[in-house]
C-alpha positions in Angstrom: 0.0 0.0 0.0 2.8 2.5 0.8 4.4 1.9 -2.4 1.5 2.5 -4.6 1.4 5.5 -2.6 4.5 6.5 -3.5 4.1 5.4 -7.4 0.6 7.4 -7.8 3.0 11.0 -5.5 5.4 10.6 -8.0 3.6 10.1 -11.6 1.4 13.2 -10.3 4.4 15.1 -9.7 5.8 13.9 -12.9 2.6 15.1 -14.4 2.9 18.6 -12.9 6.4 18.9 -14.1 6.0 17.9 -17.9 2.5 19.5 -18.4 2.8 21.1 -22.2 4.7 17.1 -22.9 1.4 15.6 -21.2 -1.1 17.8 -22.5 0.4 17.0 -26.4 0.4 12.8 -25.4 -3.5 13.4 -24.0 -4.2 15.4 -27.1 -2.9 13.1 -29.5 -4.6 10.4 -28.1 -7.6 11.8 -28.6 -6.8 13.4 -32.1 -6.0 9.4 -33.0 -9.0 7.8 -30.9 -11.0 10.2 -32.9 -9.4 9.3 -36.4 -9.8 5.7 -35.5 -14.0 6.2 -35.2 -13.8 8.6 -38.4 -12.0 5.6 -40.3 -14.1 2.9 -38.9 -17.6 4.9 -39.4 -16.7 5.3 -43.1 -15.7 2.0 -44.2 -18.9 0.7 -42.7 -21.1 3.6 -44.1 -19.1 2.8 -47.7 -19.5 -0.7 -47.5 -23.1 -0.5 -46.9 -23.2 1.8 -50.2 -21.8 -0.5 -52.1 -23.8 -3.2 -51.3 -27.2 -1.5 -51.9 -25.9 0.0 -54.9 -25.0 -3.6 -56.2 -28.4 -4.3 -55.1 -29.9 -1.7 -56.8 -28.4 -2.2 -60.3 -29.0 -5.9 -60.0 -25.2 -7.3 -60.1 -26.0 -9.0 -56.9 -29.3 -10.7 -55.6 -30.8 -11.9 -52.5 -31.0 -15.8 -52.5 -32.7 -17.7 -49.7 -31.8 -21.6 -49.7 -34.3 -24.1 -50.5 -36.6 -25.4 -47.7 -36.4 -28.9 -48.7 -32.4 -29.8 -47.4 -29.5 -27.6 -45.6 -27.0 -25.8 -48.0 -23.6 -25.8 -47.4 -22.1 -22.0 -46.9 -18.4 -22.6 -47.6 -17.7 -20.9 -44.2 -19.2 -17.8 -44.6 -21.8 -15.8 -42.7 -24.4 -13.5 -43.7 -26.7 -13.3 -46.5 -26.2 -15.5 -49.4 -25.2 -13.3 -52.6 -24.9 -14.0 -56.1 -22.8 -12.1 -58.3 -25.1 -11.3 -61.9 
């Protein structure tokens, strides 16, 4: 317990000392956090365009598998697809 004490006194201190070099790490952080949501949000977002807009032309097509027996997926998940 002491020594945690003593760990948290000193990376506070170490805090107060360097605060333009702590500030800069905390905003980058932040700045990269936030580029990393931006990136993220728009692959989904153009993925989600491309699909309906290979929908809409009709180069691909909803499938649903036959009632009568299973259909084998080759490992993938999601909707079954055809390419025109």
């Amino acid at each position: 317990m002491n020594r945690a004490r003593l760990m948290l006194r000193l990376a506070l201190r170490n805090l107060r000392r360097q605060a333009r070099r702590s500030l800069l790490t905390a905003a980058a952080m932040v700045i990269g956090g936030g580029l990393l949501i931006f990136s993220v949000s728009l692959g989904d977002g153009t993925h989600e365009d491309w699909i309906e807009s290979g929908v809409r032309t009709g180069q691909l097509t909803h499938r649903r598998p036959s009632r009568g027996g299973r259909r084998r997926r080759s490992g993938r998940r999601g909707p079954l697809l055809d390419s025109g």
